[in-house]
C-alpha positions as a Markdown table, in Angstrom:
| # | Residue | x | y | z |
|---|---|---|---|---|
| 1 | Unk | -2.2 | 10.2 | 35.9 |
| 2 | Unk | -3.3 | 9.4 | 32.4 |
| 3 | Unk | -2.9 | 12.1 | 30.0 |
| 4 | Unk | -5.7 | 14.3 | 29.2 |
| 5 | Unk | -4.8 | 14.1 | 24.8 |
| 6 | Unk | -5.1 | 17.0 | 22.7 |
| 7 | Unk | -7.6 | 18.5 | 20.8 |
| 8 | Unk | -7.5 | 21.4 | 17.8 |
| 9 | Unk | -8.2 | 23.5 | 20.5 |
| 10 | Unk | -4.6 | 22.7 | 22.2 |
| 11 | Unk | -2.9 | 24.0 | 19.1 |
| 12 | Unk | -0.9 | 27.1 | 19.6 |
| 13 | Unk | -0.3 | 29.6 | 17.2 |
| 14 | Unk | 1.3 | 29.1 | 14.3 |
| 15 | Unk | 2.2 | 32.5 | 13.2 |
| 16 | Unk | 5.6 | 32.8 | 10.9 |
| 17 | Unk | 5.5 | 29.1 | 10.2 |
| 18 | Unk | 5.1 | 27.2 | 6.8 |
| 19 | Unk | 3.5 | 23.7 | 6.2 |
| 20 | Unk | 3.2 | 21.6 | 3.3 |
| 21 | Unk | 0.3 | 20.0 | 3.7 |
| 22 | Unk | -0.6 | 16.4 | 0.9 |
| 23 | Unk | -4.0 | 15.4 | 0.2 |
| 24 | Unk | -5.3 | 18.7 | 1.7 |
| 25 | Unk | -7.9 | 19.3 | -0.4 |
| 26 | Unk | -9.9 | 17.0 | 1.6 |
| 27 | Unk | -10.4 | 14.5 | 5.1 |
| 28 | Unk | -7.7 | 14.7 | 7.2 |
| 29 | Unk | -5.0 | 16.9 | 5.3 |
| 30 | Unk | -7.8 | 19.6 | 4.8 |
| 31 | Unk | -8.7 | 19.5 | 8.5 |
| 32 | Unk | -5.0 | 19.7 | 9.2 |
| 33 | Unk | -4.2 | 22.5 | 6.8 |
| 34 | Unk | -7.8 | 24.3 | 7.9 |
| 35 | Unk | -6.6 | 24.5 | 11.6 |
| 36 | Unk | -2.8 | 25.4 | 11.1 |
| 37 | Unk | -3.7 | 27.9 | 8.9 |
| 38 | Unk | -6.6 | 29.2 | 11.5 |
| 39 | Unk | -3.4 | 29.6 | 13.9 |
| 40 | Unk | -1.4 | 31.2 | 11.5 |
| 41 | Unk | 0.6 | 29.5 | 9.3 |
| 42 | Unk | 1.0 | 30.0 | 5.5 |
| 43 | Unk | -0.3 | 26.2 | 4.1 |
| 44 | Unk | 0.4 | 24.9 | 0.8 |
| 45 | Unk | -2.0 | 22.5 | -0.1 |
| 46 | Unk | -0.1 | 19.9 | -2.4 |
| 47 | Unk | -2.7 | 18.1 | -4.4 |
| 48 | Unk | -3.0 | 15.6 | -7.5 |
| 49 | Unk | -6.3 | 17.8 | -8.4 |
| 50 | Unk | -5.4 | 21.6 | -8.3 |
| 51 | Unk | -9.1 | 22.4 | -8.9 |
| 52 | Unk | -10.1 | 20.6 | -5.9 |
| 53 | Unk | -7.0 | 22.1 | -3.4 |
| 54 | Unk | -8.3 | 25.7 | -4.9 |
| 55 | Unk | -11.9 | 24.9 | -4.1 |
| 56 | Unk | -10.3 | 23.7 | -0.5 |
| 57 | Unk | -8.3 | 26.9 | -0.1 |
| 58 | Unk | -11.1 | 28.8 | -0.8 |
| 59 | Unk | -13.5 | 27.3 | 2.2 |
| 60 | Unk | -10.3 | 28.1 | 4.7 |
| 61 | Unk | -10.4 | 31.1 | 3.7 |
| 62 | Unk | -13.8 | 31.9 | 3.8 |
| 63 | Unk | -13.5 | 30.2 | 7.6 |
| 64 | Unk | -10.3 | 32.5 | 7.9 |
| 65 | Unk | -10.4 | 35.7 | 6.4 |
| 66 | Unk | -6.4 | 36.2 | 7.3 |
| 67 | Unk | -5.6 | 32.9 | 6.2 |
| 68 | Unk | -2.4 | 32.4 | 3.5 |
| 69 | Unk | -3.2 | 29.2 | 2.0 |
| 70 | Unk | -2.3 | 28.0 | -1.4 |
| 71 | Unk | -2.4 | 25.2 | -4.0 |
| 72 | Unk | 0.9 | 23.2 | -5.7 |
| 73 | Unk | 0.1 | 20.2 | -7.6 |
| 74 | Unk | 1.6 | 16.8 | -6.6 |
| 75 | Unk | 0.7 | 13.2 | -8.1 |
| 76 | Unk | 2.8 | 10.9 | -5.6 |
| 77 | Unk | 2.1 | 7.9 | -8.2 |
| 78 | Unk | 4.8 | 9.9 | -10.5 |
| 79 | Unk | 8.4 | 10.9 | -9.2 |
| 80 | Unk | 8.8 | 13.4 | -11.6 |
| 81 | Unk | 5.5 | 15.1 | -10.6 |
| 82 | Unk | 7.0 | 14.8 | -6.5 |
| 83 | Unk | 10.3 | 16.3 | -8.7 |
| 84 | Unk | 8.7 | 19.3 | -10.1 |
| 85 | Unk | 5.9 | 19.7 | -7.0 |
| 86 | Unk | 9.0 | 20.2 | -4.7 |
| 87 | Unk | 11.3 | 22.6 | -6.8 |
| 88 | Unk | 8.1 | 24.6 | -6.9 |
| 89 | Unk | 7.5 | 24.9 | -3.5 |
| 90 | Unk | 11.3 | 25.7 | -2.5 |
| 91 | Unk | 11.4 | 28.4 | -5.0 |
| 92 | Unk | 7.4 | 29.5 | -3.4 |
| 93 | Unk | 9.3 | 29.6 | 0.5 |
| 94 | Unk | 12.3 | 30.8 | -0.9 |
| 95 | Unk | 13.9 | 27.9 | 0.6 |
| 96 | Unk | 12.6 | 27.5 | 3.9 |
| 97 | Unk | 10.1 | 24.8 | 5.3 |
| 98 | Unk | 9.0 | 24.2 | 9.0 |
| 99 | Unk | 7.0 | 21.3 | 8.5 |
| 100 | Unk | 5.7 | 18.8 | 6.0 |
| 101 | Unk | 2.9 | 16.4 | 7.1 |
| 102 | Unk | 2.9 | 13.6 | 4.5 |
| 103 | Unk | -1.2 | 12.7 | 4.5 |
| 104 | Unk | -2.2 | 11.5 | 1.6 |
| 105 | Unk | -2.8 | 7.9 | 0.5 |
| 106 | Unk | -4.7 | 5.2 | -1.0 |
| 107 | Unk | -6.6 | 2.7 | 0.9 |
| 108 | Unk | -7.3 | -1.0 | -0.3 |
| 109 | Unk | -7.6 | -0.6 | -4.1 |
| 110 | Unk | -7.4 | -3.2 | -6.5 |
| 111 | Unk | -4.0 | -3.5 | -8.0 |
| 112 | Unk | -2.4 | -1.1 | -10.4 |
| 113 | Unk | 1.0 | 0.3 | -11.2 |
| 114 | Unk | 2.1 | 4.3 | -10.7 |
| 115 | Unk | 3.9 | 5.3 | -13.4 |
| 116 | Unk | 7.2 | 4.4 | -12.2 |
| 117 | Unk | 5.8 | 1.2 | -11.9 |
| 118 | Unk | 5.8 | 0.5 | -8.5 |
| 119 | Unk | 2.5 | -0.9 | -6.9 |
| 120 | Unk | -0.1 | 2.0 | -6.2 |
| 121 | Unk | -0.4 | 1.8 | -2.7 |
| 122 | Unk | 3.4 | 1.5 | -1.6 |
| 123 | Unk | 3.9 | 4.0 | -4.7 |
| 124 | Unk | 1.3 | 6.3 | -3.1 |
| 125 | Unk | 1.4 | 6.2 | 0.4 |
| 126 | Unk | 5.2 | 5.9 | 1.1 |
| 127 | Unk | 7.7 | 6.2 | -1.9 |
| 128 | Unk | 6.1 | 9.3 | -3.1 |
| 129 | Unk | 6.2 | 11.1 | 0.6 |
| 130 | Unk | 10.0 | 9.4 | 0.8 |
| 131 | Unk | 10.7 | 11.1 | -2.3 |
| 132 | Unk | 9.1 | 14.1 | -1.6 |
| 133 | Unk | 10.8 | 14.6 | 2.1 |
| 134 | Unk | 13.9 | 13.7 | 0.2 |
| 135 | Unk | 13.9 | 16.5 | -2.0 |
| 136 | Unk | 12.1 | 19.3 | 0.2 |
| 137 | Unk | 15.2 | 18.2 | 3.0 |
| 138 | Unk | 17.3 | 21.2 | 2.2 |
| 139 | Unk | 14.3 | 23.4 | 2.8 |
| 140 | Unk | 13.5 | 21.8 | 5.8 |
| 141 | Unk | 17.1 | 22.1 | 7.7 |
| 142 | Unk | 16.8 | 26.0 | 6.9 |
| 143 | Unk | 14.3 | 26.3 | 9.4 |
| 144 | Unk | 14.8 | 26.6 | 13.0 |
| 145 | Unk | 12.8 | 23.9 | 14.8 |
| 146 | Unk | 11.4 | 21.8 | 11.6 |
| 147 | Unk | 9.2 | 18.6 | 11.4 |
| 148 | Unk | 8.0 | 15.8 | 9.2 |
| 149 | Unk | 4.7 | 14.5 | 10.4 |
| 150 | Unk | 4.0 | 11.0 | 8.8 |
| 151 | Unk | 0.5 | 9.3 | 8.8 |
| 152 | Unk | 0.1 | 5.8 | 9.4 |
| 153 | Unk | -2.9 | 3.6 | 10.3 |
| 154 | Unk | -3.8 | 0.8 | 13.1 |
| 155 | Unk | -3.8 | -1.6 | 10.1 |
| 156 | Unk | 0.3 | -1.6 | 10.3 |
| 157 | Unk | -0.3 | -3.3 | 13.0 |
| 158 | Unk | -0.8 | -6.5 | 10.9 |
| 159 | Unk | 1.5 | -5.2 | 8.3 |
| 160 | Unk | 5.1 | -6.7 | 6.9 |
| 161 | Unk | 7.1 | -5.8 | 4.8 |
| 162 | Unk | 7.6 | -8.2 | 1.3 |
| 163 | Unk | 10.7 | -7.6 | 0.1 |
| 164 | Unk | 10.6 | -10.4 | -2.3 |
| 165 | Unk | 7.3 | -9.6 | -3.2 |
| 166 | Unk | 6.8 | -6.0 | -2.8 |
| 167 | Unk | 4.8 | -4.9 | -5.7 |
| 168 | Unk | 2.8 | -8.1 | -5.2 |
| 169 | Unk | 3.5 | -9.4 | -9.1 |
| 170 | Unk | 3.4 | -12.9 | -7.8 |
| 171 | Unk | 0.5 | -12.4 | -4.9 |
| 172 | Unk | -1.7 | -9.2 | -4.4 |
| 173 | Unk | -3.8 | -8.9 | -2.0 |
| 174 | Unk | -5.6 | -5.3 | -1.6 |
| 175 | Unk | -5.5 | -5.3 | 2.6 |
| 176 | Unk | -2.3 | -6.8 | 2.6 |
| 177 | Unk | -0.7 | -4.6 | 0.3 |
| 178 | Unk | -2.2 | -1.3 | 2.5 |
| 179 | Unk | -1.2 | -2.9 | 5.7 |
| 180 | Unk | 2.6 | -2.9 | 4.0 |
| 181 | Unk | 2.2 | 0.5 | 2.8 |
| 182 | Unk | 1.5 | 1.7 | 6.0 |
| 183 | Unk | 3.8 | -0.2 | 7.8 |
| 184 | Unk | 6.3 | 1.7 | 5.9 |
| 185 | Unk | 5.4 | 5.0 | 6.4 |
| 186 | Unk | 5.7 | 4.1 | 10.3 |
| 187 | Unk | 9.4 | 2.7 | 9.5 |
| 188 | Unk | 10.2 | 5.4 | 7.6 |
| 189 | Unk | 8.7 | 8.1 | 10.2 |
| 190 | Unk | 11.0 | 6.2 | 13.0 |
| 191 | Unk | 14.2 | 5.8 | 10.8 |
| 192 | Unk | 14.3 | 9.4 | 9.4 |
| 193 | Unk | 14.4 | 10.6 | 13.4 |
| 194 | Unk | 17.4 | 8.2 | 13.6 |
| 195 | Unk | 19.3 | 9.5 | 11.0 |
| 196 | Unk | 18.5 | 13.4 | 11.8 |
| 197 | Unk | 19.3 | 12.5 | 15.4 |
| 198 | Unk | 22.8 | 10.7 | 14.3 |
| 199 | Unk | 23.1 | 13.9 | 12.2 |
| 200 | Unk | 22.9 | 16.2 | 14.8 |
| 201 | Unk | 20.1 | 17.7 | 12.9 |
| 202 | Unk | 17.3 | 19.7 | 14.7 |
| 203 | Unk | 14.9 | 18.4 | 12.6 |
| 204 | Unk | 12.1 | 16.2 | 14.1 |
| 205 | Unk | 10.4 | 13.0 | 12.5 |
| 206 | Unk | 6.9 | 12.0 | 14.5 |
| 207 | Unk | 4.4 | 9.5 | 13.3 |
| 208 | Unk | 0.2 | 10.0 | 13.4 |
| 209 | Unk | -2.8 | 7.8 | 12.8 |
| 210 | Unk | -6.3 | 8.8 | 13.1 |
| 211 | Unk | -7.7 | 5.9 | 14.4 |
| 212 | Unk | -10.9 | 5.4 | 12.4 |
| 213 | Unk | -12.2 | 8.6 | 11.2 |
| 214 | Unk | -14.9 | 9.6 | 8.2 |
| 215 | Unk | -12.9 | 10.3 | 4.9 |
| 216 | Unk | -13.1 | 10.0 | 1.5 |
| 217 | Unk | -10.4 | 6.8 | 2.2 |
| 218 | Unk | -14.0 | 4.8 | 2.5 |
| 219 | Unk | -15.2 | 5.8 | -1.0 |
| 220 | Unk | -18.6 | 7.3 | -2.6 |
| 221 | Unk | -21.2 | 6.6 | 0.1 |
| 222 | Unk | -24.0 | 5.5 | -2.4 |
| 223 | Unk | -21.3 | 3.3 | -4.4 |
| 224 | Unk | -21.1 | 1.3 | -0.9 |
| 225 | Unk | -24.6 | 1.3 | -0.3 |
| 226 | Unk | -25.3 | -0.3 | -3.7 |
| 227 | Unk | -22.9 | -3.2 | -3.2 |
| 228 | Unk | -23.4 | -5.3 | -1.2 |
| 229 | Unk | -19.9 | -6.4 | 0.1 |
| 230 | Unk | -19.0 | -2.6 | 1.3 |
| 231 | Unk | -22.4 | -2.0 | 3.3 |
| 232 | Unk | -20.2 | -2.7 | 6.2 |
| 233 | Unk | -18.1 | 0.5 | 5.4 |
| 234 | Unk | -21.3 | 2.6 | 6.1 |
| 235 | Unk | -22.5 | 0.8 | 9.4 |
| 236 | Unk | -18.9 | 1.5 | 10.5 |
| 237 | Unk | -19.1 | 5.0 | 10.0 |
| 238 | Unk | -22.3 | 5.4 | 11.0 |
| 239 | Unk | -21.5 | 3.4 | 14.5 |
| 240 | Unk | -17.9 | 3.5 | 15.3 |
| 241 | Unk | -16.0 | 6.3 | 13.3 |
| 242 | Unk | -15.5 | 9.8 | 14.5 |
| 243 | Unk | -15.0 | 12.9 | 12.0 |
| 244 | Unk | -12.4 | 13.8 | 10.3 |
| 245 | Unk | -11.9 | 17.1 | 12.4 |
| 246 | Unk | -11.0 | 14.5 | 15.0 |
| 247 | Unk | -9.0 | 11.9 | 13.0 |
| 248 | Unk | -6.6 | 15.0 | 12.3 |
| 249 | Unk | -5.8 | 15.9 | 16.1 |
| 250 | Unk | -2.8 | 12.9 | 16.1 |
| 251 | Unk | -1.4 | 14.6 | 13.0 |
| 252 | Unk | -2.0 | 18.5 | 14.8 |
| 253 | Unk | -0.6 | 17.3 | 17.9 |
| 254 | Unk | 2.9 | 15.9 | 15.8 |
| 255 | Unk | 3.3 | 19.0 | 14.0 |
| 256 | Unk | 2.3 | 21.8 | 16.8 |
| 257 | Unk | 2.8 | 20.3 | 20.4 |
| 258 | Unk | 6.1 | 21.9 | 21.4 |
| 259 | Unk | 6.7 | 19.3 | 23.5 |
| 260 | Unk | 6.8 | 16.8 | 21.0 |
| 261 | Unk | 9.8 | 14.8 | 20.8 |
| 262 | Unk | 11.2 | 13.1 | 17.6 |
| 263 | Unk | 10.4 | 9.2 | 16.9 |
| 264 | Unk | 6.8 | 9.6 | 18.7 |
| 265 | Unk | 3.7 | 7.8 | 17.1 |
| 266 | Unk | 0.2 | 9.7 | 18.2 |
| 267 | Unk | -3.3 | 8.5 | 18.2 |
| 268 | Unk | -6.6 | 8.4 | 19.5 |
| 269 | Unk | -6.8 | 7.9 | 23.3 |
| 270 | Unk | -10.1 | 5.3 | 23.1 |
| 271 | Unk | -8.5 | 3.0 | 21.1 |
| 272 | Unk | -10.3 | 4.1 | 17.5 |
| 273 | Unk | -11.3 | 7.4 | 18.3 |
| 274 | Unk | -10.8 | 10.6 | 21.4 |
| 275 | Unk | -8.0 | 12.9 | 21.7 |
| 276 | Unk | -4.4 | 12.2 | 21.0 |
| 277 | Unk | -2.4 | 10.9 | 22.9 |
| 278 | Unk | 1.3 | 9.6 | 22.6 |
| 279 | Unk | 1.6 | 5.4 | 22.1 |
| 280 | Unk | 3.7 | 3.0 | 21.7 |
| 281 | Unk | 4.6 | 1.7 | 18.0 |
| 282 | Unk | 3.4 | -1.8 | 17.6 |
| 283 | Unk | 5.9 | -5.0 | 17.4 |
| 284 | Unk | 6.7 | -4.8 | 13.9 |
| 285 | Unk | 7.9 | -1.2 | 13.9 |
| 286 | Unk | 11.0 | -2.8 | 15.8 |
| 287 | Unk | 12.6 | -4.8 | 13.3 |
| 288 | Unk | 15.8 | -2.2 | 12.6 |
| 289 | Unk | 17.1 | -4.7 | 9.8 |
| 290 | Unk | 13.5 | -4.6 | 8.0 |
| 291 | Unk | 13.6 | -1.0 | 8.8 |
| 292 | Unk | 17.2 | 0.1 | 7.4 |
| 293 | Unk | 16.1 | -2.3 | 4.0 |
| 294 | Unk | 13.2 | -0.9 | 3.4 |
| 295 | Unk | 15.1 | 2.6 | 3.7 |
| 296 | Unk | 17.9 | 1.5 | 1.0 |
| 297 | Unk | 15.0 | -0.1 | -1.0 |
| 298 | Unk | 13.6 | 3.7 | -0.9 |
| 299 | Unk | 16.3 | 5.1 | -2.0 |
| 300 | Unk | 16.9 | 2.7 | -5.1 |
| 301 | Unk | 13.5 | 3.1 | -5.8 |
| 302 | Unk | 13.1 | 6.4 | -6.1 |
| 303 | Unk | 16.5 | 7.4 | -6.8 |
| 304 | Unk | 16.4 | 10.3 | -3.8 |
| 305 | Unk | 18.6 | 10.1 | -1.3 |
| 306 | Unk | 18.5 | 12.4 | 1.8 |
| 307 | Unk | 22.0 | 15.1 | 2.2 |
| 308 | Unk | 22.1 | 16.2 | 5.8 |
């Protein structure tokens, strides 16, 4: 019997729970930090913009009269902004944290350094949720049943990852460079349910990709409109994409569905879109040596390394 998938509707409450929440002033992490917090669960929208998170907040609120949501700043192109985002948000929870869903990213941008000087994308997308998991661990191992929810994409699929060329100062391609960025966040997902399995830790790693959903990942709609080369982003999403209220059930389903185990990847059931379902992690999510690399590469990087 193939399974039926989940919806926002198939999350149950969330009441006495805590969530950090990146990016969730808007897309995705907003739609994921609108619906836990609907259910019950004080949300801390962790944002490089405070102004925008606030604005965010506010809407859930208005949505959700009873809502507790509220705003910590967080640039993940700057370790000691991941640093100060996460001391502030252990002493906010007094030390507790049930789950962190690591959303936000970059998608396909030219090439420019964060200011630890690692390439934006990887910088972005997974050393700066590494580091940030890293740091909020202890938090996270003080609560009962917690969970790190990691979004990926289809497109690490196609992805590898460079060591010898990571930040792409020899070679940089934009697609190429996502496609390793998001491969690691997939590697990283799997491996950190390894090592809190090995640890005998109750804490749960899952991965989550939307599929293709309508976010501000695409860019200003008019901006495409008036180039030429990106007019195929807005036929996409005119055609083919589904909402963002959608793209955020794989990432609901990770960090709500009870029976959820650790080391599953979600998605959309139709492929690029639908309810999510559990599936298998592609071919290159299997290489354990590229996997445990990357994971020591992490930690050098970023100088975090993760006390169970």
């Amino acid at each position: 019997m193939r399974e039926r998938g989940w919806t926002a509707a198939d999350v149950p409450s969330q009441e006495g729970r805590r969530f950090v929440v990146t990016g969730g002033n808007s897309g995705l992490g907003y739609e994921s930090a609108r619906v836990l917090a609907e259910r019950g669960a004080r949300v801390i929208l962790a944002c490089r913009r405070p102004d925008a998170g606030e604005a965010a907040a506010g809407r859930i609120r208005a949505l959700a009269p009873a809502a507790v949501v509220e705003v910590a700043p967080l640039d993940l192109a700057d370790l000691a902004s991941v640093a100060a985002c996460a001391r502030r948000i252990a002493d906010r929870l007094d030390g507790r944290l049930d789950g962190l869903v690591n959303n936000a990213g970059l998608m396909g941008v030219p090439r420019a350094l964060t200011v630890d000087g690692f390439e934006r994308q990887l910088g972005v997308n997974h050393l700066g949720h590494f580091a940030l998991t890293g740091r909020l661990l202890p938090c996270l191992l003080a609560a009962p049943q917690p969970r790190v929810v990691t979004v990926t994409s289809e497109t690490a699929r196609f992805g590898r990852i460079d060591f010898e060329d990571i930040h792409g100062e020899r070679r940089y391609r934009r697609w190429r460079a996502y496609a390793q960025a998001k491969l690691a966040n997939l590697l990283f997902a799997l491996e950190l349910d390894r090592l809190a399995r090995l640890a005998g830790s109750a804490l749960r790693s899952l991965a989550a990709h939307p599929g293709y959903a309508r976010t501000g990942l695409q860019g200003d709609p008019e901006r495409r409109l008036r180039n030429p080369s990106r007019r195929l982003w807005a036929w996409a999403n005119h055609l083919i994409a589904q909402d963002a209220a959608a793209g955020a059930w794989p990432s609901l389903r990770a960090a709500t569905d009870p029976d959820a185990p650790g080391g599953a990847l979600y998605g959309p059931k139709r492929l690029l879109r639908g309810p999510a379902v559990a599936q298998a992690p592609p071919p290159a999510a299997r290489d354990d040596a590229a996997t445990r690399r990357l994971w020591h590469a992490s930690e050098r990087l970023t100088a975090v390394t993760f006390h169970w």
